[in-house]
C-alpha positions, 0 to 999 in steps of 0.5 A: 074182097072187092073194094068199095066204090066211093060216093063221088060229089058233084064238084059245081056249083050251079052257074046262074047269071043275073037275069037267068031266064032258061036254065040247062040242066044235065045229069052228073059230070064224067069221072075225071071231073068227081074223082079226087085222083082223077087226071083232069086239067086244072079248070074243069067245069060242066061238060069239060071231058074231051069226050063231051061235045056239048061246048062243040055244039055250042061253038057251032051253034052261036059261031064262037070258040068256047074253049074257056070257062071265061067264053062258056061262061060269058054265052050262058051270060049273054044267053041268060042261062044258067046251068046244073045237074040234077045228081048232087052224088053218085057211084059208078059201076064202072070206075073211069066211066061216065055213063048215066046208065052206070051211075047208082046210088044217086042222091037228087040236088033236090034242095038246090033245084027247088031254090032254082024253080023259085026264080020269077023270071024262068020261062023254059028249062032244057035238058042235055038228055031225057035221061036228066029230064027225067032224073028232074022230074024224079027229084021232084016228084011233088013240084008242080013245074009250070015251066016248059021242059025241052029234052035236047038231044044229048051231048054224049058221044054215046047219042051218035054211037047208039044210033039216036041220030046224027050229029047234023041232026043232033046240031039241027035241033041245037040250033033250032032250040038255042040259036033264038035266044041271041037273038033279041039280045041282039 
């Protein structure tokens, strides 16, 4: 008899600065991040697996090391973006995988998200993939959504393997759709 694949819990709270006008939006954090036995270091956070290159990106883009929570958290600060996920939990085909494709049995933050959605001063929510654009979308099929939407290229590593494009490409577009929002802040 096969074991059972246990229901993994998003392990974050959505991180929202005061203001937060743009919100990121992602789909589930990798298994080191949900697994109670998971071999993670001790400050985990969004898109902390050595094998996501969100904050990579990001430190090239805004020429900052972001190899803390502190620093990640203080560019969201400074960006007034807030971050979350669309998956509040999930199991996974694959034990020690991290692919959106391999998550089943997904339960939407629908609540957590409509309370987002209620924050006047949003204009623009971003996605790290299609695949969480339209996970969101999912969860909230009766929502009108007045705000923008971006589907930024994905972090993954699995962008570049599959063919989607390059990471020069990949971080054009990052800079591109990110880099202005310093720049009234300025």
């Amino acid at each position: 008899m096969a074991a059972e694949i246990l229901l993994e819990r998003h392990p974050f709270a959505p991180f929202i600065p005061e203001p937060c006008s743009y919100l990121l939006i992602g789909t589930f954090p990798g298994w080191q991040s949900t697994k109670a036995d998971a071999p993670t270091a001790p400050e985990t956070w969004y898109y902390g697996t050595h094998a996501h290159s969100l904050w990579h990106l990001l430190e090239q883009v805004f020429d900052r090391p972001l190899s803390t929570i502190v620093a990640q958290k203080a560019l969201l600060t400074s960006l007034h973006m807030g971050v979350t996920d669309v998956v509040a939990a999930a199991r996974r085909r694959k034990p020690n995988g991290s692919r959106d494709a391999d998550l089943y049995d997904r339960e939407f933050q629908t609540d957590t998200l409509r309370g987002l959605l209620e924050n006047p001063r949003l204009k623009k929510l971003y996605f790290t993939s299609k695949q969480a654009q339209k996970w969101f979308n999912e969860a909230l099929p009766d929502v009108a959504v007045a705000l923008p939407q971006l589907a930024l290229p994905s972090p993954s590593p699995l962008y570049i393997q599959y063919g989607h494009g390059t990471e020069a490409d990949r971080l054009h577009a990052y800079r591109r759709e990110l880099l202005p929002l310093l720049e009234p802040l300025k």
